[in-house]
C-alpha positions in Angstrom: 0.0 0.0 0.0 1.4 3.3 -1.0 0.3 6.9 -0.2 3.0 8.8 -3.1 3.2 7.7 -6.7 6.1 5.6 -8.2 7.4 5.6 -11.5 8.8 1.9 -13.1 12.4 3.7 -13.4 12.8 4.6 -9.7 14.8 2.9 -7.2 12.7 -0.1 -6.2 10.4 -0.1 -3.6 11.8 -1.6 0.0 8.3 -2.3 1.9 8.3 -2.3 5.8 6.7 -4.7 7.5 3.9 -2.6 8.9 1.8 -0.9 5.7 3.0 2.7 5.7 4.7 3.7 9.1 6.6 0.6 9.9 10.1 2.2 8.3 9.5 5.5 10.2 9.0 3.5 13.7 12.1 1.7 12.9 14.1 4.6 12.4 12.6 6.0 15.6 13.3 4.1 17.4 16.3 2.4 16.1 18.3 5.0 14.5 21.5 4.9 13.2 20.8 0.6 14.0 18.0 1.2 11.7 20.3 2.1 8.8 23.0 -0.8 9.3 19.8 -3.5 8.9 18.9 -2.0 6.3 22.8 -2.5 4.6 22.8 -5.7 6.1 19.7 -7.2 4.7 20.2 -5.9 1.0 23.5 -6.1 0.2 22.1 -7.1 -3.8 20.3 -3.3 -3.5 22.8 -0.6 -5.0 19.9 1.7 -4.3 16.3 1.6 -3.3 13.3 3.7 -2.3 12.2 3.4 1.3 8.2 4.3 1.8 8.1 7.5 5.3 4.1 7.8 5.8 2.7 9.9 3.0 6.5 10.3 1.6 9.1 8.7 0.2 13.4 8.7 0.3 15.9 6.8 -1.6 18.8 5.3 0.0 22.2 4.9 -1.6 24.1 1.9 -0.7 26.8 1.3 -3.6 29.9 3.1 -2.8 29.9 3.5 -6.9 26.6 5.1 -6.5 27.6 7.5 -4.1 30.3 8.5 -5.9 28.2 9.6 -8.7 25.2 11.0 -6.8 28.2 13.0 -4.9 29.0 14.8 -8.5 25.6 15.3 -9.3 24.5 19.0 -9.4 21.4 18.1 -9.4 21.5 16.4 -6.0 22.0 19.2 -3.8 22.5 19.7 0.2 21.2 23.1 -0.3 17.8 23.0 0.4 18.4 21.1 3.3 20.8 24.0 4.5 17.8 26.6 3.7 15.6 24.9 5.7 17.3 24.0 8.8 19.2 27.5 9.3 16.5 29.5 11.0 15.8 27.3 13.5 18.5 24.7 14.3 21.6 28.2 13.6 19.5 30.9 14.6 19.8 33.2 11.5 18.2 36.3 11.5 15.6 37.4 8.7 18.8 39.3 7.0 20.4 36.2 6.0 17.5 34.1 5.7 16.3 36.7 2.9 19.3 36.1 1.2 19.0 32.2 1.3 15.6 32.2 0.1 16.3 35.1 -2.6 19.0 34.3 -4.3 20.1 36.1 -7.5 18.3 35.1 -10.9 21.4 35.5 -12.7 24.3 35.7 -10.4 26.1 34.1 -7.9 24.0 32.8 -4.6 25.0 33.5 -1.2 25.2 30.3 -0.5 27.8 29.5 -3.4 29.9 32.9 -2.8 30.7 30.9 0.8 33.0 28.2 -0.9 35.2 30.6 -2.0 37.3 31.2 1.6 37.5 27.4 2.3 40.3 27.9 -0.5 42.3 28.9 3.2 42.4 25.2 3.8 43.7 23.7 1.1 47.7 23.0 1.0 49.5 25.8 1.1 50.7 28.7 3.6 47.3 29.8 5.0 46.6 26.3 6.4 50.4 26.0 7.4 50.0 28.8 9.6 46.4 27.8 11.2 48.3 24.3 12.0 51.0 25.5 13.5 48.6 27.8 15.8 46.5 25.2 16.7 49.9 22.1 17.3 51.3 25.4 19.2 48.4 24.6 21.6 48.2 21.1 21.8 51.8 21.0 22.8 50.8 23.3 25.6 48.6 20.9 26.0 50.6 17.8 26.4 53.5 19.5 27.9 51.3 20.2 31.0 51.4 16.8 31.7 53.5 15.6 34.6 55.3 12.5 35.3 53.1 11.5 37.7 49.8 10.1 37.1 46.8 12.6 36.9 43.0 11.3 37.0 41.2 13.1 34.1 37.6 13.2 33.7 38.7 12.3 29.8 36.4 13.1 27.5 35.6 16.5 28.9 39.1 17.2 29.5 39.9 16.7 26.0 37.0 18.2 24.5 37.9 21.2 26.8 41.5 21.5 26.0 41.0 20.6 22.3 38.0 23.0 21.9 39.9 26.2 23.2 43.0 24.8 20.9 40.8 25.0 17.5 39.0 28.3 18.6 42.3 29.6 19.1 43.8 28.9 16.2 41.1 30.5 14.2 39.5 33.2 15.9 42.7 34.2 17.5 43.4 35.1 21.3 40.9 37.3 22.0 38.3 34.8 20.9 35.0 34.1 23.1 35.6 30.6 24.2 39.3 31.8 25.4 37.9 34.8 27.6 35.2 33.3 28.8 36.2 29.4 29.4 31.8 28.7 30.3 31.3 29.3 26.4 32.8 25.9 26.0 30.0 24.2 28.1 27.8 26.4 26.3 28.5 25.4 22.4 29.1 21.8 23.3 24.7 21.8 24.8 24.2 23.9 21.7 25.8 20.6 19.9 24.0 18.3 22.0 20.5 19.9 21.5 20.1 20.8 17.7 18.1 18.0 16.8 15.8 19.0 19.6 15.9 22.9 18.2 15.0 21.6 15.0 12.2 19.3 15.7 10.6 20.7 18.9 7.7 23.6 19.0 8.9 26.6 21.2 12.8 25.6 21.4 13.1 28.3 24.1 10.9 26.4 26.4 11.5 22.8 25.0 14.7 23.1 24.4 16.0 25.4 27.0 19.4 23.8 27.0 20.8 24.2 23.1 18.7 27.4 22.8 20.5 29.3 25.9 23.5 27.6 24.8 23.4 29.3 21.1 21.9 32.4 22.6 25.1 32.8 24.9 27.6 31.9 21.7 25.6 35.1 20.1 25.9 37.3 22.2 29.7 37.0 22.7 30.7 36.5 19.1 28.8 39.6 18.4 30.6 41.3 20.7 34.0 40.2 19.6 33.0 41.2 16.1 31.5 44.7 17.5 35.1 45.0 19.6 37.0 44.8 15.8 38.7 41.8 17.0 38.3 39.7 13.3 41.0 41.3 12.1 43.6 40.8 14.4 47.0 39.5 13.5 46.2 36.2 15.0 43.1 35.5 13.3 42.8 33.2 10.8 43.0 33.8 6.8 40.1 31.4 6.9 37.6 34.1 9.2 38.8 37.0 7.4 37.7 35.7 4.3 34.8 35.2 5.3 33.8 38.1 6.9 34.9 39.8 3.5 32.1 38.2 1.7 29.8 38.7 4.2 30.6 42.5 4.4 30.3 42.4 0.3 26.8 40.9 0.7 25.9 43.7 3.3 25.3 42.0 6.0 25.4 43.9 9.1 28.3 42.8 12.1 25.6 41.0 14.5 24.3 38.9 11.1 28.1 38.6 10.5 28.8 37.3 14.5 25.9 35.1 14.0 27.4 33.5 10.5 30.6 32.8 12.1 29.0 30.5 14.6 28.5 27.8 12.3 32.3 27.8 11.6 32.7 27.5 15.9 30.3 24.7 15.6 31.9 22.7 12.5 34.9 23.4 13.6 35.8 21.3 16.5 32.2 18.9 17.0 33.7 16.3 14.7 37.6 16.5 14.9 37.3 16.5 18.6 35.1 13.1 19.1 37.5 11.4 16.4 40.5 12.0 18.3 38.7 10.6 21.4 38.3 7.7 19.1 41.5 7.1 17.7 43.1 7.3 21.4 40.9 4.6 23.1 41.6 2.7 19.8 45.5 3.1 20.8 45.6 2.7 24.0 43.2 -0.3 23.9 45.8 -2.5 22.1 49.6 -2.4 23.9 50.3 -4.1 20.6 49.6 -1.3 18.4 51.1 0.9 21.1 54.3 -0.4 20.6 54.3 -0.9 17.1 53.1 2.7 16.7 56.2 4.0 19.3 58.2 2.1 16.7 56.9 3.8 13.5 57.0 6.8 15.4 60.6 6.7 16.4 61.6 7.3 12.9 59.6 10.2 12.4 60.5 12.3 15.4 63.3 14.7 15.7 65.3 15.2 18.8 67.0 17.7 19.8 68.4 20.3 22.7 66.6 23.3 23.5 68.9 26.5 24.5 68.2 25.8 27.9 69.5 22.2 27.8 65.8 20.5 28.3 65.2 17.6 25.5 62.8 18.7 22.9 61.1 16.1 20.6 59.4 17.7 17.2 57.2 16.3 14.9 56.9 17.4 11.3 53.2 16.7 10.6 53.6 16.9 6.4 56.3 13.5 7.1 53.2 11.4 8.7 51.6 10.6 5.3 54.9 9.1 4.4 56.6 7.8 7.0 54.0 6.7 9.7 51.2 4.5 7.3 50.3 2.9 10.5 49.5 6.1 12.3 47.6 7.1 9.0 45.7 3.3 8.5 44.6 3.7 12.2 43.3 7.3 11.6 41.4 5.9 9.0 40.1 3.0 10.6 39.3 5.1 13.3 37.1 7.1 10.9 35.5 3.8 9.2 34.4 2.9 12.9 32.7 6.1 13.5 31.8 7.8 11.1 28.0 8.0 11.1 27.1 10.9 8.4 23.7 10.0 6.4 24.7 11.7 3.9 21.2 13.3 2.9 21.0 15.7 -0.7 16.9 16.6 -2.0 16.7 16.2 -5.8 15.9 19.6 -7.3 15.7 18.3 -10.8 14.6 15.1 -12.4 18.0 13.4 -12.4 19.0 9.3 -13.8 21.9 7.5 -12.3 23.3 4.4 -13.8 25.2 1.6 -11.8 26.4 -1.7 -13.1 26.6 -4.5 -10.8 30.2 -6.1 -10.0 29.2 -9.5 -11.6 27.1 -8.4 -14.2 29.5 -10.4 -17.4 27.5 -7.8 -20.1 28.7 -4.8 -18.3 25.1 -3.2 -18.7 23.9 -0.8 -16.4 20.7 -0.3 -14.6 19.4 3.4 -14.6 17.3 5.0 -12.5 14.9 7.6 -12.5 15.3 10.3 -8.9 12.1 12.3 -8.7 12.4 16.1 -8.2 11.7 17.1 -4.5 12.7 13.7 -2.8 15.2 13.2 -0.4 18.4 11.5 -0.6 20.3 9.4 2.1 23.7 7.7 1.4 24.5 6.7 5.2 28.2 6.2 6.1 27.2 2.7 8.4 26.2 0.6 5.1 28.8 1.6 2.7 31.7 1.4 6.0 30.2 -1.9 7.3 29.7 -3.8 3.9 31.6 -7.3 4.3 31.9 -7.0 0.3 33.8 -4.4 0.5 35.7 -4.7 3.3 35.6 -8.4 4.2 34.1 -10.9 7.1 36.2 -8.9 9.8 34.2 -5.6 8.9 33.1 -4.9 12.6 36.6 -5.6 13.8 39.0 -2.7 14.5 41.9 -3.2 11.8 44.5 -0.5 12.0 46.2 -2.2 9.4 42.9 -2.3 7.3 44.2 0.9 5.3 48.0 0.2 4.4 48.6 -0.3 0.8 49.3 -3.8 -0.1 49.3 -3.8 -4.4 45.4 -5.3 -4.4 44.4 -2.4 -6.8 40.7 -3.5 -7.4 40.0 -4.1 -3.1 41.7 -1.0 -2.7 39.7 0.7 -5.3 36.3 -0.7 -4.1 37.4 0.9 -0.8 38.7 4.1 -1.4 35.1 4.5 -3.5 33.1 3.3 0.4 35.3 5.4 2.1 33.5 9.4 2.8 34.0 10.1 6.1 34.5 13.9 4.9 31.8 13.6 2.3 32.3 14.4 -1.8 32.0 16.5 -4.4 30.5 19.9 -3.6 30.3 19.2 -0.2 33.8 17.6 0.7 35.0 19.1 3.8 37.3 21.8 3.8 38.7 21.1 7.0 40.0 17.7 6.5 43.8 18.9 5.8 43.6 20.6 9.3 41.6 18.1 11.5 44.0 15.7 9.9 47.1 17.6 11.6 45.7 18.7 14.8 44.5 14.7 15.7 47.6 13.0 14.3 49.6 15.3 16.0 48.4 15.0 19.1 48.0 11.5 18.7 51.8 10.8 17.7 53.1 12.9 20.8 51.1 11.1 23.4 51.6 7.9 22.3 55.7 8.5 21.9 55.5 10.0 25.0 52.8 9.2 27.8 50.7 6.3 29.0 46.8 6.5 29.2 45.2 3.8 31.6 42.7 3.2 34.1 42.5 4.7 37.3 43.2 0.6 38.7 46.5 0.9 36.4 45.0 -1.3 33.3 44.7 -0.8 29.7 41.5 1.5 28.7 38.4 -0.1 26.8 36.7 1.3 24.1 33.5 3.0 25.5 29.8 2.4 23.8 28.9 4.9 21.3 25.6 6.9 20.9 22.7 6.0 18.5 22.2 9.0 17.4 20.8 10.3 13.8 22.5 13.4 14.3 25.6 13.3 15.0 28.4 13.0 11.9 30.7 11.3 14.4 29.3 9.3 17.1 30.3 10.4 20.5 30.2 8.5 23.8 27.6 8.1 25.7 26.5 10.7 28.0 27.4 8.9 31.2 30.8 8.3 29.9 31.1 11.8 28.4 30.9 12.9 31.8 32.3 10.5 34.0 34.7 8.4 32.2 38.5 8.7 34.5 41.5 7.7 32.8 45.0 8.2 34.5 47.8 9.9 32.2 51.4 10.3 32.9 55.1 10.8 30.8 56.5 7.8 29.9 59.5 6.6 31.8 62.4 8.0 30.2 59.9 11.2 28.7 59.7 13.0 31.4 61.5 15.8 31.0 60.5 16.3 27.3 59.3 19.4 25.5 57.3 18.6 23.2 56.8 20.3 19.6 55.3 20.4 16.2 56.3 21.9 12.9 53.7 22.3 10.2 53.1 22.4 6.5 56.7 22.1 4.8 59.2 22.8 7.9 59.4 26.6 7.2 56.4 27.4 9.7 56.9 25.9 13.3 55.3 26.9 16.8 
């Protein structure tokens, strides 16, 4: 029974057990389980359309598939970003106007925002924003003591990480450095969007999020009143953007409100990843000491002029000369990566996909119907034993290493988004990857993480949630997970640094 019509050339039709709402309930109440079923169960379906009620969405489950739908103009996250602004970002009617009013013949608002993410490519602008932000994580690790210190963990390093990545972009004078509460306050903004999106009155339902975004506001508009965006120390990244901004009009408060989408983006993915990638670590004494092996290579040691041992890391060697620290990163991001990768189809649009066996090489086309959503969720295309064999829910960290296989690796590198594709591909990737392997290489040269009873850390359960591009811990272990840190025996006395981009730009 269906309540939309179909056309013979869409995706085919996966029915849910109960008529009509039984795919809706399952996603309810199953969430981001609902999705990995659904990979699970159809591994023959490169695509199909799932019946919501009175609507309809197509899920994308071919890595080839996604590829393509990824270069499709036609399939667009725009819309989506239209539509959720107001309410889950807080824009005022200024920039709203300008998202629902774009220019007939020119470029949109929207589009003219691409143009500063150029910052973040390769090059000295990102040098500089890594070396910032390694400058703080070595503060950060070089606090430290020889002795072990019980951590509240995941707050500790979303704290210390948090204030790092602000840093390095907004500069000193930032909100989240002046007024250390702010970081509480954008990680319940974080915690509560999906309830600012989908609640009536967010102010009263949501109290948390929406007093948490309020607060962000109100101090990014006054750093923006105060001047502060074009400090020395800000990044090349904000400036640009606050030139388009001004080109566009907008006045400084719509401006400070803009920019809180870059706090938010900035450090609520990168920041649950490294949390990730050390439990991973320090999970496996193995890999520990196979990494502190790789690792040895890579680091340079060296005298300071007052005699104290300093240990730098040149973060541009890693992709090199550390592929286990890399593989790990990546298996890391297999593991956890839970984006659904949603697009809406703003014009009739046909994609074709030929199966893997299929001897005549012909492809199947079909037929995506203006005005319906798109998912292509990272937990099918990361978890598909075709792809990635029987041992797809075991942590590999080998999984990623290059071993001459050219069609596995292919098929792999094609199921493997964790920053997205096409239009959309992250441009923070380059820095996120710096800042976490970074950190990562330093602490596991140089310190040991256990448990408070002296024993090796376990991998914490991770969060169902539909929102969330990287799952995070649970809340209980968000908040009350201890872990005891210390130097290494025979580290303790080192200082430790980074050097980013080529060598030329250090901290």
């Amino acid at each position: 029974m269906l309540l939309f019509r179909h056309d013979a050339q869409e995706p085919p039709i996966l029915s849910p057990r109960i008529p009509i709402i039984g795919h809706l309930i399952n996603m309810i109440c199953y969430k981001q389980d609902f999705y990995h079923q659904l990979g699970q169960h159809n591994p023959d379906l490169p695509i199909f359309t799932l019946p919501l009620g009175l609507g309809k969405m197509y899920i994308i489950t071919s890595p080839a598939l996604v590829q393509a739908a990824m270069r499709k103009k036609s399939l667009s996250f725009e819309p989506l970003t239209v539509a959720f602004a107001e309410r889950m970002v807080g824009f005022g009617p200024n920039i709203m106007d300008l998202m629902h009013h774009p220019p007939a013949n020119s470029e949109s608002w929207l589009n003219a925002q691409h143009k500063p993410y150029d910052m973040l490519a390769p090059g000295a602008a990102l040098n500089d924003m890594n070396a910032r932000v390694l400058n703080s994580v070595a503060d950060i690790i070089n606090s430290v003591g020889p002795e072990f210190e019980t951590k509240q963990f995941y707050i500790w390093l979303r704290n210390s990480f948090t204030r790092a990545t602000t840093g390095a972009l907004f500069g000193a004078q930032n909100p989240l450095t002046e007024d250390p509460k702010l970081n509480d306050s954008l990680w319940d903004y974080e915690g509560g969007q999906a309830d600012l999106l989908m609640k009536p009155f967010p102010s009263l339902t949501a109290r948390k999020p929406f007093q948490g975004r309020a607060a962000l506001q109100e101090a990014l508009r006054a750093y923006f009143r105060a001047g502060h965006d074009q400090d020395s120390d800000v990044s090349l990244v904000i400036k640009g953007r606050v030139e388009v901004n001004k080109k566009w009009g907008l006045p400084i408060d719509d401006i400070a409100d803009h920019e809180l989408g870059m706090l938010f983006v900035s450090v609520t993915n990168a920041i649950p990843t490294l949390f990730w990638m050390i439990f991973y670590v320090f999970h496996d004494s193995q890999l520990v000491a196979d990494l502190q092996n790789e690792l040895l290579g890579c680091v340079e040691e060296m005298e300071d002029s007052n005699g104290q041992r300093e240990c730098i890391f040149s973060v541009a060697k890693f992709s090199a000369e550390c592929p286990l620290l890399v593989s790990t990163y990546q298996e890391v991001m297999r593991m956890t990566n839970r984006q659904l990768g949603t697009r809406t189809v703003i014009e009739d649009t046909y994609l074709s996909h030929s199966s893997v066996g299929d001897a005549a090489g012909t492809p199947t086309t079909y037929l995506l119907k203006k005005g319906t959503h798109i998912q292509m969720p990272s937990i099918i295309t990361a978890y598909a034993p075709a792809t990635w064999g029987e041992d797809v829910h075991n942590f590999d960290p080998r999984r990623f290493i290059t071993t001459g296989e050219r069609e596995k690796e292919r098929q792999q590198n094609r199921a493997f988004n964790p920053f997205g594709g096409g239009k959309h591909l992250c441009p923070g990737r380059h820095f996120a990857y710096a800042e976490i392997l970074g950190a990562v290489a330093a602490l596991v040269l140089g310190f040991e993480i256990v448990t408070p009873e002296g024993g090796q850390v376990s991998v914490p359960p991770m969060n169902n949630s539909l929102v969330e591009a990287v799952g995070k811990p649970l809340s209980d272990v968000q908040q009350n997970l201890l872990v005891n840190i210390r130097r290494r025996p025979g580290w303790e006395g080192v200082k430790w640094r980074f050097v980013a981009g080529n060598g030329t730009t250090d901290t």
